[in-house]
C-alpha positions as CSV (number, residue, x, y, z in Angstrom):
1,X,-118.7,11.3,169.7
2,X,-117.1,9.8,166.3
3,X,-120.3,10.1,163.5
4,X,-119.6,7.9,160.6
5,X,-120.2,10.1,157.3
6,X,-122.6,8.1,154.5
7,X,-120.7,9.7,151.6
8,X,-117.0,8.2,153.4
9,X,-116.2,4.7,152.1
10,X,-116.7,2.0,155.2
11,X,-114.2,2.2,157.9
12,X,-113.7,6.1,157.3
13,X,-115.0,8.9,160.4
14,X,-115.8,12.5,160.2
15,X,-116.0,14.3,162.9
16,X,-115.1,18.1,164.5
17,X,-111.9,19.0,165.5
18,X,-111.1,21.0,168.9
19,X,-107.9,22.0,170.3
20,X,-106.2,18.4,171.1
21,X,-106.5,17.4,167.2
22,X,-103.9,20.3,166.7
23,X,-100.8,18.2,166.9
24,X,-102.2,15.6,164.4
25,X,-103.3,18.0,162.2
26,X,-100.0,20.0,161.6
27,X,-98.5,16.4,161.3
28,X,-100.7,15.8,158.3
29,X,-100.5,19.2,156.8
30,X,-96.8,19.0,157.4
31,X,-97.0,15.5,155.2
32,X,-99.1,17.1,152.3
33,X,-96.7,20.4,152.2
34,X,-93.6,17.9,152.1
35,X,-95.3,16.6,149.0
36,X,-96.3,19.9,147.4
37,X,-93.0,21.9,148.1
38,X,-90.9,19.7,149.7
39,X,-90.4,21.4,153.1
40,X,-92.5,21.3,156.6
41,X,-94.6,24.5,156.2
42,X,-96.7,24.8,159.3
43,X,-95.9,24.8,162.7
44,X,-98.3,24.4,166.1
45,X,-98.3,27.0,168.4
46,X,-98.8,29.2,165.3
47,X,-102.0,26.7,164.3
48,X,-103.1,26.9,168.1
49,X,-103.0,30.6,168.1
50,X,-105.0,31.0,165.0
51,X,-107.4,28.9,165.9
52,X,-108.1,30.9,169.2
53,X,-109.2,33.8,167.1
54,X,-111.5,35.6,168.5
55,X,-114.9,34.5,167.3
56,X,-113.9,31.6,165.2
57,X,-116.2,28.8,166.2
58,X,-113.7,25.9,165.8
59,X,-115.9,22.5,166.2
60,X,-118.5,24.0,164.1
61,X,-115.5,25.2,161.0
62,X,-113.4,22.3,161.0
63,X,-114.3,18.5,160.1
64,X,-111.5,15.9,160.8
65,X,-111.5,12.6,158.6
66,X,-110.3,9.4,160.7
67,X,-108.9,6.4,158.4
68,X,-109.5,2.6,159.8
69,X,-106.5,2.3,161.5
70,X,-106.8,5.4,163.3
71,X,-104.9,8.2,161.5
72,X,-106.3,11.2,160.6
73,X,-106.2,11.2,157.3
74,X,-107.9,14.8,156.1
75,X,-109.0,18.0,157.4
76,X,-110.6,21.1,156.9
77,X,-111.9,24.4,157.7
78,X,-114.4,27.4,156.8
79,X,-113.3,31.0,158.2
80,X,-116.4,32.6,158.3
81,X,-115.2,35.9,160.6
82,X,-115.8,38.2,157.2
83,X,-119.2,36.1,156.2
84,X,-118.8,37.7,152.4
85,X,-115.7,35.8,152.2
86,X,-115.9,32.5,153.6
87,X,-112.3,31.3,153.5
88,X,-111.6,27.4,153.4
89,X,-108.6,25.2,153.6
90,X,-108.5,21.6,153.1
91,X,-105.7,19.1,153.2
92,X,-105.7,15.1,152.0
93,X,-102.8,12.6,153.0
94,X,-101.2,11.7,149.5
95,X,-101.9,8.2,150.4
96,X,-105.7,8.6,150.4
97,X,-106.3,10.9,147.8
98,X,-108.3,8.1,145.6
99,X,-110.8,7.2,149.0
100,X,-113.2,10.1,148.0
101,X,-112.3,11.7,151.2
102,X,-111.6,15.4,149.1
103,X,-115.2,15.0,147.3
104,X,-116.9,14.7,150.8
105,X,-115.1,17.3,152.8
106,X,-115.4,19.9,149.8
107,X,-119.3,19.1,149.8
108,X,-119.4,19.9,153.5
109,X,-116.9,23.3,153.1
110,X,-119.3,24.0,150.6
111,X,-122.9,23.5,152.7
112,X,-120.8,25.4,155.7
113,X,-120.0,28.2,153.4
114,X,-123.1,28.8,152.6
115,X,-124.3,29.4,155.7
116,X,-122.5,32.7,156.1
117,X,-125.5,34.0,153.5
118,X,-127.7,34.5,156.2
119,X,-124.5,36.8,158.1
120,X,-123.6,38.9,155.3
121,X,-124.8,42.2,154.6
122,X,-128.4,42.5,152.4
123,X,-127.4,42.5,149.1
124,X,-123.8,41.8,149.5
125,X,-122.2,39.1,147.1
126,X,-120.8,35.9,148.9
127,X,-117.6,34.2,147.6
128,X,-115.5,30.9,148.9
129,X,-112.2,31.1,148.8
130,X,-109.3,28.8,148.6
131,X,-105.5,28.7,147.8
132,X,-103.1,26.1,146.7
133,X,-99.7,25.8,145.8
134,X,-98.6,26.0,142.3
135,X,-97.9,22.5,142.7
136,X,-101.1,21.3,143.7
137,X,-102.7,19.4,140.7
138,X,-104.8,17.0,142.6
139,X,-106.3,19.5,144.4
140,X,-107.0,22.1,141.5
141,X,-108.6,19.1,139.5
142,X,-110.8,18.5,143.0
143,X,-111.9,22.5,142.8
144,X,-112.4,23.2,139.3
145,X,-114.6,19.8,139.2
146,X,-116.6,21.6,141.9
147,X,-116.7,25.1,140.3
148,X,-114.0,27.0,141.8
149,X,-111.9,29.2,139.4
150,X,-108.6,30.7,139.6
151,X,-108.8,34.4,140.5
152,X,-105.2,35.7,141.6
153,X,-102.1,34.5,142.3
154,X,-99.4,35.2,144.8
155,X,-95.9,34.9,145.7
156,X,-93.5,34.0,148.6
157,X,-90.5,36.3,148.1
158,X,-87.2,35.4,149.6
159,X,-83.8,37.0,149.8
160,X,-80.6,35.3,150.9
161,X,-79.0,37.2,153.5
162,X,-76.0,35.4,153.1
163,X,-75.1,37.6,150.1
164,X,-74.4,41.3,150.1
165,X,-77.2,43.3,150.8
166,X,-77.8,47.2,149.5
167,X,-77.2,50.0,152.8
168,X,-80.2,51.2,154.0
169,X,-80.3,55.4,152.8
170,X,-82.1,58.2,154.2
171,X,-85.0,59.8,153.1
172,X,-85.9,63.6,153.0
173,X,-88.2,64.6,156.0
174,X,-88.4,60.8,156.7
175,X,-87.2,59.1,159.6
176,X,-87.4,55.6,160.3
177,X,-86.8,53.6,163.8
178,X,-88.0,50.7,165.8
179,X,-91.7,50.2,167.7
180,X,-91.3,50.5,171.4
181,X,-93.6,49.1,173.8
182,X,-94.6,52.7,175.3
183,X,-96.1,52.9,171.4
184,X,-100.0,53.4,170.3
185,X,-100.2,49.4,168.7
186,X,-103.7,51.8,167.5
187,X,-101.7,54.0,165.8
188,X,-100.0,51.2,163.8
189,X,-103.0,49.5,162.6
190,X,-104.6,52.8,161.8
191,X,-101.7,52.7,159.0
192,X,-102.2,49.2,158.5
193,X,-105.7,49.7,157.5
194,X,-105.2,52.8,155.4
195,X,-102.4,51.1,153.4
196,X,-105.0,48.2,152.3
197,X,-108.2,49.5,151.9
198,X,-107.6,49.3,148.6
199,X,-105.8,45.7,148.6
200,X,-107.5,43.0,146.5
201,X,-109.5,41.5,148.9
202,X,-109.7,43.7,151.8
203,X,-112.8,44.2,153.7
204,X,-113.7,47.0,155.6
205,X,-114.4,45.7,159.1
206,X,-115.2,48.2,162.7
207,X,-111.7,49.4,163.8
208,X,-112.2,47.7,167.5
209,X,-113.0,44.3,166.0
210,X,-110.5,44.5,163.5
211,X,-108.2,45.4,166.2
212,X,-108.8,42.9,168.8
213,X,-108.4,39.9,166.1
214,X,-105.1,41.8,164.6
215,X,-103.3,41.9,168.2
216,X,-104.1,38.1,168.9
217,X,-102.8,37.4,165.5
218,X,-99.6,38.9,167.1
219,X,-99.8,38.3,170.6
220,X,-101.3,35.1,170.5
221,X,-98.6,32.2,169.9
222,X,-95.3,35.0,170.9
223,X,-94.7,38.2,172.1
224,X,-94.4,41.4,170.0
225,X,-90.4,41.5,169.1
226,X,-89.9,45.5,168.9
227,X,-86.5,45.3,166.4
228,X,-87.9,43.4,164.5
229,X,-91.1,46.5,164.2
230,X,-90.1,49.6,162.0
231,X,-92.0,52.7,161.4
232,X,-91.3,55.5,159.1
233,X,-92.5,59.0,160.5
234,X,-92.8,62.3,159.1
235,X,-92.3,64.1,162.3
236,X,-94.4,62.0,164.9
237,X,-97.1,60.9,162.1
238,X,-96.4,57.5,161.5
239,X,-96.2,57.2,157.8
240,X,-95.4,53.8,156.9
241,X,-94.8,49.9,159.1
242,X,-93.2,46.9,158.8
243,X,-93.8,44.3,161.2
244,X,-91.7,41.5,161.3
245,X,-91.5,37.9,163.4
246,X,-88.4,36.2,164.1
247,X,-89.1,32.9,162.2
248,X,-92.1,31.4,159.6
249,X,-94.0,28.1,160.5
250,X,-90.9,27.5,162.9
251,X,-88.5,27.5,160.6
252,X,-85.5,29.1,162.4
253,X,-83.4,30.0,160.0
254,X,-86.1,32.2,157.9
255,X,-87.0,35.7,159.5
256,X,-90.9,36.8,158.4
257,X,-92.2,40.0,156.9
258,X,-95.8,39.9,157.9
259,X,-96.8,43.1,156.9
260,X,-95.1,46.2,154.9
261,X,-97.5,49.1,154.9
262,X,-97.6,52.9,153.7
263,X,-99.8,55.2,153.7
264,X,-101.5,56.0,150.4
265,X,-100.5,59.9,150.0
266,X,-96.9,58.9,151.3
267,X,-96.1,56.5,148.3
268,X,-93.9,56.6,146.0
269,X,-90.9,57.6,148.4
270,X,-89.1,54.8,148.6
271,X,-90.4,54.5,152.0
272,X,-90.9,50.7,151.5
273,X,-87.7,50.1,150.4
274,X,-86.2,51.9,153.1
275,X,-88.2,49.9,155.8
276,X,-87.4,46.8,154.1
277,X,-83.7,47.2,154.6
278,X,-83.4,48.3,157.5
279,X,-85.7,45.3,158.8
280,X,-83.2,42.7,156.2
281,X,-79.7,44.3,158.5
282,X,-81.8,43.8,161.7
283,X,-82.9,40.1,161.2
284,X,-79.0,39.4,160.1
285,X,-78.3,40.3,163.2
286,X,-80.2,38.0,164.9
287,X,-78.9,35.2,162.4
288,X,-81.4,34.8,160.1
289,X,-80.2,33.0,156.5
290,X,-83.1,33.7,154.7
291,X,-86.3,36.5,155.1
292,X,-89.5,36.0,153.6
293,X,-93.2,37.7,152.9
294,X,-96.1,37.3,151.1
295,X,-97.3,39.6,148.0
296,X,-100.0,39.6,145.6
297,X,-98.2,39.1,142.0
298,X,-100.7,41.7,140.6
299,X,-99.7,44.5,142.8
300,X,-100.3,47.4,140.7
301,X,-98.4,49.5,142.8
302,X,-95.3,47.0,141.9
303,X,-95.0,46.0,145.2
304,X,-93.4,42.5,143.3
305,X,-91.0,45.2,141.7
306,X,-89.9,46.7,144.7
307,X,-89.0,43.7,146.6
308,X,-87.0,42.3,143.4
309,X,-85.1,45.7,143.5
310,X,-83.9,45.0,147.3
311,X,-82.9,41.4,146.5
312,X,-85.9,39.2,146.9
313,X,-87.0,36.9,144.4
314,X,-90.1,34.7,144.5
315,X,-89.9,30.7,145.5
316,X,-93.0,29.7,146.2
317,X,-96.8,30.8,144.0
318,X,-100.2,30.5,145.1
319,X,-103.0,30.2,143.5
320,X,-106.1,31.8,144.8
321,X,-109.8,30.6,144.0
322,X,-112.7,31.5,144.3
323,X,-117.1,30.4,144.3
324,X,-119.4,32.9,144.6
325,X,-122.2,31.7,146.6
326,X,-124.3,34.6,146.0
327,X,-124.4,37.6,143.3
328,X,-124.6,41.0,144.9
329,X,-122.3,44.2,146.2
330,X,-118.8,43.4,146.4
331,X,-117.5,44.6,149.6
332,X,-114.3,43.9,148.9
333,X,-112.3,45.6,147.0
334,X,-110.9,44.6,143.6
335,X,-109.1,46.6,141.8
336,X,-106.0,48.0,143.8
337,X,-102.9,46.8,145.9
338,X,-100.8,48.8,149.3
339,X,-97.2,49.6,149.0
């Protein structure tokens, strides 16, 4: 049932979403990243997936907003899987910006967000977050008006593969090589998780719910694509990871770096480097124009630098923000960044 929201001018709905709002909702956000960036930048079985998560409660996270004439006009949505970090996203058609329709759905992101409180550990500080495009001025005035504050930035790296790119070299006692099927997946989040504890933002979580959230993340919308997985080993001790998909948000001609991992007493090696150019000759071969991946531009481990040395340079920044809901503990960490 369609509830008409008091704070929405007449003629305006809110309601929840569910699973058949999917298609009109990538449509919008697809409008509003066209306006930010200028390209489509989300894509619906990817949307679908995600929002089969394990233990995301989707009608009670997301809020639709229906205009008179029948289009959704706005949504939103509160992760609140790691309750100390509520994490919202919100997204207003160009076109209705002025209807009050942000105000509204930021009030109820806010009221939601708060509700994770009561889920969080005793004494644990409890923090919205949001990010935005560089580009995003309507929204950062919406979010500063309702306290949010810019914590961190990131970057979408890209490298033309078009061009010449550097030969991937060997490393002493290193060996690098694809992820076969017949593989521990265990094994590669156990790196995964060692190579970010220390990551701005990460959260220590129980390995076995950590693990069954990770492997929907990847199994969910597409199946695991094993050269386009590499693992560095010292022996058989996987030392280092880079998991790659073979496109972002559908875009076909841009191959994805999800993930580039290595362990903490392993950096330094040039392991990163070494996984990153091996995976840059694989997606090549399968076509790819462009790869991409995501980095925090504070890396003090110079992640940024690394990538810039192999080719990459950054097209797109974020900007991250933040509330905090409730003083306490901060359970996640601040201060440093994985390889």
């Amino acid at each position: 049932m369609i509830i008409s929201a008091p704070a929405l001018k007449e003629g305006y709905q809110a309601r929840p979403c569910y699973l058949e709002d999917a298609p009109a909702v990538v449509e919008l956000m697809n409008i509003c990243s066209m306006d930010s960036i200028g390209e489509a930048d989300n894509h619906l079985e990817e949307l679908i997936s995600e929002w089969k998560t394990p233990g995301f409660d989707l009608p009670a996270s997301q809020r639709i907003v229906i205009a008179p004439d029948g289009r959704v006009v706005a949504w939103i949505e509160v992760w609140s899987t790691l309750p100390v970090v509520p994490h919202m996203d919100l997204y207003v058609h160009p076109d209705f910006r002025s209807e009050g329709i942000g105000e509204y759905l930021l009030e109820w992101s806010l009221s939601r967000a708060r509700e994770c409180i009561a889920l969080a550990p005793e004494n644990a500080r409890v923090a919205m977050r949001a990010d935005l495009y560089q580009q995003d001025v309507w929204y950062r005035a919406l979010y500063e008006t309702a306290g949010l504050q810019i914590i961190r930035h990131y970057y979408r790296m890209e490298i033309d593969l078009q061009q010449p790119l550097l030969t991937p070299t060997s490393l002493p006692g290193i060996t690098i090589r694809n992820y076969t099927p017949a593989d521990d997946l265990r094994a590669i989040l156990h790196v995964n998780r060692d190579s970010f504890q220390d990551h701005f933002g990460y959260i220590d979580q129980p390995f076995e719910q950590h693990y069954t959230k990770w492997l929907h993340e990847w199994q969910g919308d597409s199946p695991i694509e094993p050269d386009l997985w590499f693992l560095a080993l010292d022996g058989d001790y996987i030392v280092g990871i880079l998991l790659g998909k073979p496109h972002q948000q559908g875009d076909a001609d841009m191959g994805w770096i999800s993930t580039v991992g290595v362990r903490r007493d392993y950096r330094r090696r040039g392991i990163a480097k070494a996984l990153l150019l091996h995976a840059f000759q694989a997606f090549r071969h399968r076509g790819k124009k462009r790869v991409g991946l995501g980095v925090d531009a504070s890396s003090i481990t110079g992640a940024t630098e690394v990538y810039r040395q192999v080719g990459m340079e950054v097209t797109v920044r974020f900007d991250s923000f933040e509330l905090e809901l409730r003083g306490g503990v901060d359970l996640s960490r601040q201060d440093n960044d994985g390889e």
